[in-house]
C-alpha positions in Angstrom: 79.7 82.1 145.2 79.9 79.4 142.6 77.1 81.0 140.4 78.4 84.6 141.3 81.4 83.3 139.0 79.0 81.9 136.3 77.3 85.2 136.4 80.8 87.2 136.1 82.4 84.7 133.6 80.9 86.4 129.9 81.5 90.2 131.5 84.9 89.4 132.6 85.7 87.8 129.0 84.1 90.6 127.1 86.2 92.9 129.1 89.4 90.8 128.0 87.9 91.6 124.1 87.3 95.5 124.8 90.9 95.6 125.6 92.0 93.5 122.6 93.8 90.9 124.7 93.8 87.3 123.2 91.4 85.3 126.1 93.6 82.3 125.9 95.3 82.6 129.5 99.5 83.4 128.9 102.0 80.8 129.6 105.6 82.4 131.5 108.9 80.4 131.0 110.4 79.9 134.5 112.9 82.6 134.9 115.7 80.3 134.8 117.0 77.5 133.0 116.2 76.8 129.1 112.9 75.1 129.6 110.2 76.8 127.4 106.7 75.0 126.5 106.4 74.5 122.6 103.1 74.2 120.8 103.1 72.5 116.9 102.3 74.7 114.7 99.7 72.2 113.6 97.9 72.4 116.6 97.0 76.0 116.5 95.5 75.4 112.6 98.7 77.1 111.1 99.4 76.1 107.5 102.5 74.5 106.9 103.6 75.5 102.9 103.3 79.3 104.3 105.0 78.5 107.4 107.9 77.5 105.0 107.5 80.0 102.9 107.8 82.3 105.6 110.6 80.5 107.1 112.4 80.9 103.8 111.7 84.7 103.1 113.2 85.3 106.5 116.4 83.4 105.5 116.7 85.5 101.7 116.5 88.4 103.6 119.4 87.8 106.5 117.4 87.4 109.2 119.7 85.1 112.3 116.7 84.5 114.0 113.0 84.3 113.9 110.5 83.4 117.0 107.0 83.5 117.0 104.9 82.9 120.6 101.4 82.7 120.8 100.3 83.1 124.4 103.5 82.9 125.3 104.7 79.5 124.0 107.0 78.6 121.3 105.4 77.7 118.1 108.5 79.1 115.5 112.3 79.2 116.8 114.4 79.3 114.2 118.2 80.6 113.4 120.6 80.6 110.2 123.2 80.2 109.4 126.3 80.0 112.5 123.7 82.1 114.5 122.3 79.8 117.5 119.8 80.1 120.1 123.2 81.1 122.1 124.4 83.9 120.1 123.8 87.9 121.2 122.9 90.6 118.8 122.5 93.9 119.3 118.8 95.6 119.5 120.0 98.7 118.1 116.6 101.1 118.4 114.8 98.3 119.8 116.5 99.1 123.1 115.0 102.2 122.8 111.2 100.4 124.0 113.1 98.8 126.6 114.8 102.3 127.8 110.8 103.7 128.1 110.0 100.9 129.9 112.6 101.2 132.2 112.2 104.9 133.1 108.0 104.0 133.7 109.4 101.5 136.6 111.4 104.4 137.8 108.6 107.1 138.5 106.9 104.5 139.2 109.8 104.0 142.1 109.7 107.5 143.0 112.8 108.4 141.4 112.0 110.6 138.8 108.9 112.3 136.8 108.1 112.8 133.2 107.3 116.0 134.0 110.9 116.9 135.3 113.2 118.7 133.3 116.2 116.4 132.3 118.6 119.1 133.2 117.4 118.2 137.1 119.7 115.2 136.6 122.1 115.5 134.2 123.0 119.8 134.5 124.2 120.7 131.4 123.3 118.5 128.5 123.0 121.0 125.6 124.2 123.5 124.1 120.5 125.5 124.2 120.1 128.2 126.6 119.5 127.5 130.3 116.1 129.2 129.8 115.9 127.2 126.7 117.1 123.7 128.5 114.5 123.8 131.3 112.3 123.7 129.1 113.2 119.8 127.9 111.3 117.6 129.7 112.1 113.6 130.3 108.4 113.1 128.7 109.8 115.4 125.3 112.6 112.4 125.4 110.4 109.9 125.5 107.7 111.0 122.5 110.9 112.4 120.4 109.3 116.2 121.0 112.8 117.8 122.4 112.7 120.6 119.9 116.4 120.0 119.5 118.0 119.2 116.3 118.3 115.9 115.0 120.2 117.0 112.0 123.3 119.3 113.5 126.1 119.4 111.3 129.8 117.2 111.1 131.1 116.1 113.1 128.0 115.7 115.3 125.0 113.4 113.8 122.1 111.9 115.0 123.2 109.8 117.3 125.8 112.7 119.0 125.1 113.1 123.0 127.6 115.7 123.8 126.0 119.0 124.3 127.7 120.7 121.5 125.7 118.6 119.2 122.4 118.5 120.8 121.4 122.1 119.3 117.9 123.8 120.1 116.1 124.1 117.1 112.5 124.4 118.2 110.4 124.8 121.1 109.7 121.2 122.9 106.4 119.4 121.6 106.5 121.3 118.7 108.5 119.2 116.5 108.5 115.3 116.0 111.9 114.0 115.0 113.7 111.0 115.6 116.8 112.1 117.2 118.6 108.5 118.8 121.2 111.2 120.9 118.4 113.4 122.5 117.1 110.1 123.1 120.2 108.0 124.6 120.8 110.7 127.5 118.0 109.1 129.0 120.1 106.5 130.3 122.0 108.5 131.8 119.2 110.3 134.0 118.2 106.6 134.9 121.5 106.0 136.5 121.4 109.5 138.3 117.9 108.9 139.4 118.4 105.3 140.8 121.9 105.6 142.1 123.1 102.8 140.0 127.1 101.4 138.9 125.4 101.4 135.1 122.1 101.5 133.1 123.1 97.3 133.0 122.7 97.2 136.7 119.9 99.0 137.2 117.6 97.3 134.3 118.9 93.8 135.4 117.9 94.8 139.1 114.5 96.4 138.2 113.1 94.1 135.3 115.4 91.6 134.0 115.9 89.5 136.4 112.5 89.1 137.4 111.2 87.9 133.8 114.4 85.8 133.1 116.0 88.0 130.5 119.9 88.4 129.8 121.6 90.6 128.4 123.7 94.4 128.7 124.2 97.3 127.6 127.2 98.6 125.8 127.5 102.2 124.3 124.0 102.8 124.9 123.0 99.7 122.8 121.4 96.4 124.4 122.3 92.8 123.5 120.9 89.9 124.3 119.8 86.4 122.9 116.6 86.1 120.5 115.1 84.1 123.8 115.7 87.4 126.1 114.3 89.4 123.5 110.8 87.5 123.2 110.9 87.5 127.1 110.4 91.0 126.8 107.7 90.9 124.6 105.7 88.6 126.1 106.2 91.3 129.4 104.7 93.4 126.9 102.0 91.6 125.8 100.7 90.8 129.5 101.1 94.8 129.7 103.7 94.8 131.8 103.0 91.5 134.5 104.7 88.7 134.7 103.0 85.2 135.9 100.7 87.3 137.8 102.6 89.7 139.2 101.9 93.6 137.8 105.8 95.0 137.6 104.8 97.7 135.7 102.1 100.5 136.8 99.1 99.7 134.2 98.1 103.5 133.9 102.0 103.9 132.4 101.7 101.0 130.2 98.6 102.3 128.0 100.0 105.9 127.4 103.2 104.2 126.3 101.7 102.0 124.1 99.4 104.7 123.0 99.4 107.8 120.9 101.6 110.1 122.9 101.5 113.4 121.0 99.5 114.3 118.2 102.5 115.3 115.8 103.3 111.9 115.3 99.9 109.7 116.0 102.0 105.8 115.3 104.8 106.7 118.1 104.1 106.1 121.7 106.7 106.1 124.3 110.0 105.2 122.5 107.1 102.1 121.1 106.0 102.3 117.3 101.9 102.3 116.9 100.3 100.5 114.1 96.4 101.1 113.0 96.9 104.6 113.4 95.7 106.8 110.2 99.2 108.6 109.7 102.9 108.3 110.8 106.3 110.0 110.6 109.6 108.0 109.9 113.2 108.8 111.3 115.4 111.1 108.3 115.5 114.4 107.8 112.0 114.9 106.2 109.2 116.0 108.1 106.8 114.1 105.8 103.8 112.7 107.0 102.6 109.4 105.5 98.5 108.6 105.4 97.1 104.7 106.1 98.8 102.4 109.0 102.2 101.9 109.3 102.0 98.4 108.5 99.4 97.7 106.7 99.6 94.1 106.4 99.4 93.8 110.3 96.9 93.8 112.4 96.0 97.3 114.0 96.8 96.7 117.5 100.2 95.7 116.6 102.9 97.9 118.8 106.4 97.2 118.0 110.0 97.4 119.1 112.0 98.5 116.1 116.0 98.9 115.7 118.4 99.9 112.9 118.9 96.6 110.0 115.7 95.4 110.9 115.7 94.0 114.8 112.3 93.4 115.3 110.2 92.9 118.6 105.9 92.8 117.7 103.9 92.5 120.1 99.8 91.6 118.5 97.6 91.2 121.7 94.2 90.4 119.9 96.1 87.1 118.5 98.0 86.7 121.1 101.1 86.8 119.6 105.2 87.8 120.0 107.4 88.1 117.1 111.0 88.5 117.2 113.3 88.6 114.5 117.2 89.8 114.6 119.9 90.0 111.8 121.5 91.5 108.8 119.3 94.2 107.2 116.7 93.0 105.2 117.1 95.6 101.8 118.2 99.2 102.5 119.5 100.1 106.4 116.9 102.1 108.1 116.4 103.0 111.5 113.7 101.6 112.5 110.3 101.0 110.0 111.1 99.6 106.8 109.2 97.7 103.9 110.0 94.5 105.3 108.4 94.5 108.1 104.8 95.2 105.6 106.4 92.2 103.9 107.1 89.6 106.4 103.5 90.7 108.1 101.8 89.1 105.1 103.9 86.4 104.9 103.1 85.6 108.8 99.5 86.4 108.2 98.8 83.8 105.2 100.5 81.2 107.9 97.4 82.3 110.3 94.9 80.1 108.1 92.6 78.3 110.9 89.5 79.2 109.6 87.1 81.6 112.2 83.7 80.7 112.8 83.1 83.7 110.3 85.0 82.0 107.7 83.4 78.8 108.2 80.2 80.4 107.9 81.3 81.8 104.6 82.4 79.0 103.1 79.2 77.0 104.3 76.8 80.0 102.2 79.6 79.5 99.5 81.2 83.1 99.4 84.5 82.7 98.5 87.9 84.7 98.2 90.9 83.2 96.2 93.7 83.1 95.5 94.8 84.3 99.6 97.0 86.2 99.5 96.0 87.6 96.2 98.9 89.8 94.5 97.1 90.8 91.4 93.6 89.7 90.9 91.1 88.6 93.6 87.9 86.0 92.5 85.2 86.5 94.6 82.5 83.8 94.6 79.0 84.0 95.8 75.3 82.1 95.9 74.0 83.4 92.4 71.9 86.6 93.0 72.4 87.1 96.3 75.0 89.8 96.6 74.8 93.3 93.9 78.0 94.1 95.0 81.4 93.8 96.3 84.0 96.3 98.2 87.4 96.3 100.0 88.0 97.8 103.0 91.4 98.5 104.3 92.9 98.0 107.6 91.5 101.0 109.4 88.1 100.3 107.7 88.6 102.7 105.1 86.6 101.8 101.3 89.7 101.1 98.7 87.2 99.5 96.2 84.1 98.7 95.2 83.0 96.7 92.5 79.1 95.4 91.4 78.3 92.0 91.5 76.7 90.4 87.9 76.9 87.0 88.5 78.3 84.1 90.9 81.7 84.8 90.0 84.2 88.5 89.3 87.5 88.9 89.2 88.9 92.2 91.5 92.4 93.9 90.5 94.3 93.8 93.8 97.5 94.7 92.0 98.1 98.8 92.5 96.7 98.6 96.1 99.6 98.7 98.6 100.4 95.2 100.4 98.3 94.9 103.1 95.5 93.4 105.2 92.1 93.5 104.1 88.3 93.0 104.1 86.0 91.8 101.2 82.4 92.7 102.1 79.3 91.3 100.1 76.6 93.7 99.9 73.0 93.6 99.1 70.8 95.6 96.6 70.6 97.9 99.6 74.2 98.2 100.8 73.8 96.2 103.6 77.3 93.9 104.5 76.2 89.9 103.9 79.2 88.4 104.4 83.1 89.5 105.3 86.2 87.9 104.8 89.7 88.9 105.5 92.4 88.7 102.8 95.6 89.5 102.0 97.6 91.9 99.6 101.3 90.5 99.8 
């Protein structure tokens, strides 16, 4: 049995890659009480003059709070300000991740379908024909596909539930639109499914309690502490278990966190998708934007987003839970915004333990400085060995390439878009010598 194990061991931890999970095992908080295990940011390799720097920017830009896990224990908990590890905030549209979660534990239960017709449980809800209504599935909820209109006119808005205001504008899957009152109905089909007092109730009964997070809902909007809110995406990033136990069916966990439609490829199940090659933002604009939607993140980075900038990310391949909560950062938006492209490169110039890729690098002497580089990038090689250099972006796309005369060129970094990237040295015959991963701030 012993050397069946040995066997198993490398297919098991390949397996653990091919998902993009970090292989470091995932430490769980108990579920009540303070206690949380800490690890020193030194430990992990992080550098310290960016992890102030970091620390800082978060502060200029009103953040209350800012966590970082990695594998699930504390490495960053910091607040400003009055704000305390104590104090509540609101989630605003990062409830909404929580809301998809909560109706994949209720078909899950039996309670419901996706492929139900909300008017099953809730009659009535719009002012669209019946024909028209029964049409609206819980799953067109869920991907922000209704078809109705996410732009009626005053006094309704986007955010308007009464039926009225929830006005048929297209067929369902037809249309991508972020429409927050199409969306907050929802709850109530929870509560009609389950049999619940309140949406509060049933989420505290079905998820809360069992991963030790507190908080409530009030007018369709969850609050909690920073603490409750990195609980829940550390649930995320052990797709949906908790200290070994599966709470959530694994099937409904990837086509949440997946591609759910093809109209908008960076939105899952209420959950925003990075590394994808286009996305859609919430407004009245039906534009579609090319590259990731944060480029200075990694690829498999899904996230939680709410209105000012409440943040829950969720990076499995490093393991990693960020949450950060606050005043908006620049201009309000509803979800996406330049900050989180931003604070993404701040947190990845505090990732600086060098891989055995890096070291290998730096052993051959192929260099890349300054890192992050904001206008010019000086790339340093062996004399002769490499004829040329290119960048590649975060989906592996070419943004640059530039031949090689001697051991040392200067690259202009300064009109690509912040993000993550890869310098590759190539020989006289294209093939890649060495990579290295740098940053665009």
């Amino acid at each position: 049995m012993h050397r069946l194990l040995l066997l198993l061991l490398p297919v098991l931890l390949l397996a653990g890659f091919a998902r993009g999970q970090s292989p470091t095992p995932l430490y769980f908080p108990p579920t009540t009480g303070t206690a949380w295990a800490t690890t020193p940011p030194a430990s992990l390799g992080w550098c310290q003059a960016p992890l102030d720097s970091l620390l800082a920017f978060a502060g200029r830009k009103g953040s209350q709070s800012l966590l970082i896990l990695k594998d699930g224990r504390l490495v960053v908990e910091h607040y400003y300000g009055t704000y305390t590890a104590d104090s509540a905030h609101y989630w605003a549209s990062a409830g909404k991740s929580l809301t998809a979660t909560l109706v994949g534990l209720a078909q899950q239960d039996g309670l419901l379908s996706l492929g139900d017709s909300t008017a099953r449980y809730l009659g009535r809800w719009t002012s669209a024909t019946r024909a028209q209504q029964r049409q609206i599935l819980i799953r067109h909820q869920l991907t922000m596909t209704t078809g109705l209109d996410d732009t009626p006119p005053a006094p309704c808005d986007n955010e308007s539930t009464t039926p009225g205001c929830l006005r048929y504008l297209a067929p369902p899957a037809t249309r991508w639109a972020y429409h927050t009152g199409a969306y907050r109905t929802l709850q109530n089909v929870l509560v009609q499914a389950s049999g619940a007092a309140s949406i509060t109730q049933y989420t505290n009964q079905r998820l809360a309690t069992r991963i030790g997070m507190t908080g409530l809902w009030a007018s369709d909007v969850y609050y909690s502490k920073a603490r409750s809110m990195a609980r829940f995406g550390l649930f995320i990033l052990a797709r949906g278990g908790w200290n070994g136990t599966q709470i959530l069916d694994t099937a409904y966990f990837r086509r949440m966190t997946t591609p759910s439609q093809a109209l908008n490829r960076s939105y899952g199940y209420l959950w925003w998708l990075n590394g994808q090659a286009s996305y859609k933002l919430p407004g009245p604009q039906q534009t579609t934007f090319s590259g990731p939607l944060t480029p200075s993140a990694p690829a498999d980075l899904i996230a939680a987003l709410g209105k000012n900038d409440q943040k829950i990310y969720v990076v499995p391949s490093l393991g990693l839970v960020v949450v950060r909560q606050g005043r908006a950062a620049g201009t309000s938006l509803l979800a996406a915004s330049s900050f989180d492209t931003e604070l993404w490169a701040k947190i990845m110039a505090v990732l600086c333990r060098p891989t055995a890729a890096t070291a290998r690098a730096d052993a051959a002497g192929y260099l890349a400085f300054p890192n992050p580089a904001a206008e010019s990038l000086t790339l340093r090689q062996p004399a002769g060995q490499a004829a040329a250099v290119r960048l590649l972006d975060a989906l592996g796309r070419e943004v640059l390439r530039q031949p090689l005369a001697g051991p040392e060129t200067r690259v202009a970094v300064s009109a690509l878009p912040p993000g993550l990237y890869t310098a590759c040295w190539l020989d006289a015959a294209g093939h890649v010598l060495v990579r290295r991963r740098v940053v665009r701030p």
